[in-house]
C-alpha positions as CSV (number, residue, x, y, z in Angstrom):
1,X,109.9,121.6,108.4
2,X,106.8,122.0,110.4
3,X,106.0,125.1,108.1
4,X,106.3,122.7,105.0
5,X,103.7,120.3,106.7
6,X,101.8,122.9,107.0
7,X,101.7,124.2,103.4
8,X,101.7,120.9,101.9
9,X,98.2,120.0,104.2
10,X,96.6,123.3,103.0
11,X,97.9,122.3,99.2
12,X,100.4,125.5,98.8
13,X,102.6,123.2,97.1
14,X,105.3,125.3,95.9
15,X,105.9,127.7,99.2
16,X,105.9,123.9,100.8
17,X,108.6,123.3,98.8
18,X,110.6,125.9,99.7
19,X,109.7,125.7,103.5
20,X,111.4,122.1,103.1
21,X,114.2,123.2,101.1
22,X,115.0,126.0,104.0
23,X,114.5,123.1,106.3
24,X,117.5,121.1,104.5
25,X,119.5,123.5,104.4
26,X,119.4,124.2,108.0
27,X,119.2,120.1,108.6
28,X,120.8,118.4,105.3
29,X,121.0,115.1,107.3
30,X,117.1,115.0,108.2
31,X,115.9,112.2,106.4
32,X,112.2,113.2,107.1
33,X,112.6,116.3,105.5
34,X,114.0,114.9,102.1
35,X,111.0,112.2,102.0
36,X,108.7,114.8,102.7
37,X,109.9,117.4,100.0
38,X,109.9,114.0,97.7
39,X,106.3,114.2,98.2
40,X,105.7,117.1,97.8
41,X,107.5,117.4,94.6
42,X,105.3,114.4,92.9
43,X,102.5,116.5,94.2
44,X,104.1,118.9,91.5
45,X,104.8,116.4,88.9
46,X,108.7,117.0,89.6
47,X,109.3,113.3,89.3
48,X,113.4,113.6,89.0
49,X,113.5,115.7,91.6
50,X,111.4,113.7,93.9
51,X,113.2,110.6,93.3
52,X,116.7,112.5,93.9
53,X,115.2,113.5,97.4
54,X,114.1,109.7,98.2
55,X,117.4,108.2,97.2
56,X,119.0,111.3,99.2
57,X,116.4,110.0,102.3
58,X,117.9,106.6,101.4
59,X,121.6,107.4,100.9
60,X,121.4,109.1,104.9
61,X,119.0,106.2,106.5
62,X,119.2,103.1,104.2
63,X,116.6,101.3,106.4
64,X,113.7,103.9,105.9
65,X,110.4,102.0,104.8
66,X,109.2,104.9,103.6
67,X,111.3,106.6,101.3
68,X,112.1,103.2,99.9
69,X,108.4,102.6,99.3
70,X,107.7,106.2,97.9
71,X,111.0,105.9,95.6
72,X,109.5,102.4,94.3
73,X,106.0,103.7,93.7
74,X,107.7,106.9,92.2
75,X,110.1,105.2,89.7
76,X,106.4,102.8,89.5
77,X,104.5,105.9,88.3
78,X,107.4,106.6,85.6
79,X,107.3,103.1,84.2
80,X,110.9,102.6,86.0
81,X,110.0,99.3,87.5
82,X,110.8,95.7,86.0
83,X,108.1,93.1,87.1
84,X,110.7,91.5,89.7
85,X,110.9,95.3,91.7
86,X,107.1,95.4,91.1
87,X,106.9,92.4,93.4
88,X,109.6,94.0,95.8
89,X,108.0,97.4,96.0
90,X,104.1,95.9,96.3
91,X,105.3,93.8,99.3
92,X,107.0,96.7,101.0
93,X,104.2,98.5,100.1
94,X,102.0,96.2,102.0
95,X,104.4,96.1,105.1
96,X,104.1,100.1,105.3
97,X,100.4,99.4,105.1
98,X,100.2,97.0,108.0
99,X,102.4,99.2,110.0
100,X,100.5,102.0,109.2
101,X,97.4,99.9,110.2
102,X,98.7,99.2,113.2
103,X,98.8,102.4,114.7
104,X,95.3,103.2,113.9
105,X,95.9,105.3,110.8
106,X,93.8,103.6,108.3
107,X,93.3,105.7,105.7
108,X,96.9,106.1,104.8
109,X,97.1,102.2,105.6
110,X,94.2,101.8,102.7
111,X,96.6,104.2,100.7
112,X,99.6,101.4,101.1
113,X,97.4,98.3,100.5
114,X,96.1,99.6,97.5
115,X,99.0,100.5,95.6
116,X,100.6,96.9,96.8
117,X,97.8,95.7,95.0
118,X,98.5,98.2,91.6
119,X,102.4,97.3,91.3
120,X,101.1,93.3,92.1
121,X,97.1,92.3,91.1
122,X,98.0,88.9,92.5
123,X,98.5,89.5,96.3
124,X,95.8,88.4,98.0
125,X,97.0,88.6,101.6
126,X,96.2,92.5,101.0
127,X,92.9,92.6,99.6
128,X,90.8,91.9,103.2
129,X,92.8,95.3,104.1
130,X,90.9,97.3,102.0
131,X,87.8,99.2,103.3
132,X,84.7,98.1,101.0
């Protein structure tokens, strides 16, 4: 897993890929692995693939903020969403971004707040979030 981090950080996209898929098949009940190779497979353009791994992520921790915000702004980014899961996703979207704010990671927190605002142009309570 940590080897997949690794790779993925220095943009070796495909041995990341296969670092995480080692990593699930020694843990194929990580969730944190499967939203991570979900990344990284967007990364790739592998969209079918990365949305198998977030609903995997999903499927073994049904609470996870994260793979249910990257599944939304996956299946987003495929033109998967109807207006009313637009709204859904760009709230949770915003809620990962306030989290992620809130423990001093702001860039990523920018990241969230910003694509809140793509999936939904009208939700102002995130706009002040954004660095200028």
């Amino acid at each position: 897993f940590s080897l997949g981090n690794l790779r993925q950080a220095q943009g070796q996209l495909p041995e990341a890929e296969t670092a995480y898929q080692r990593a699930i098949a020694l843990r194929p009940d990580a969730v944190t692995i499967y939203n991570n190779l979900g990344y990284n497979l967007e990364q790739q353009g592998k969209w079918s693939q990365a949305i198998t791994c977030y609903q995997k992520a999903l499927e073994l921790q049904p609470n996870c903020l994260e793979a249910d915000v990257n599944l939304g702004n996956a299946l987003h980014a495929q033109g998967k969403l109807s207006p009313k899961q637009q709204a859904y996703y760009a709230q949770l979207n915003g809620k990962l971004g306030q989290a992620r704010k809130k423990a001093g990671d702001l860039v990523t927190a920018a990241v969230y707040f910003q694509k809140a605002l793509e999936l939904n142009p009208n939700l102002n309570e995130f706009k002040t979030d954004l660095p200028q």
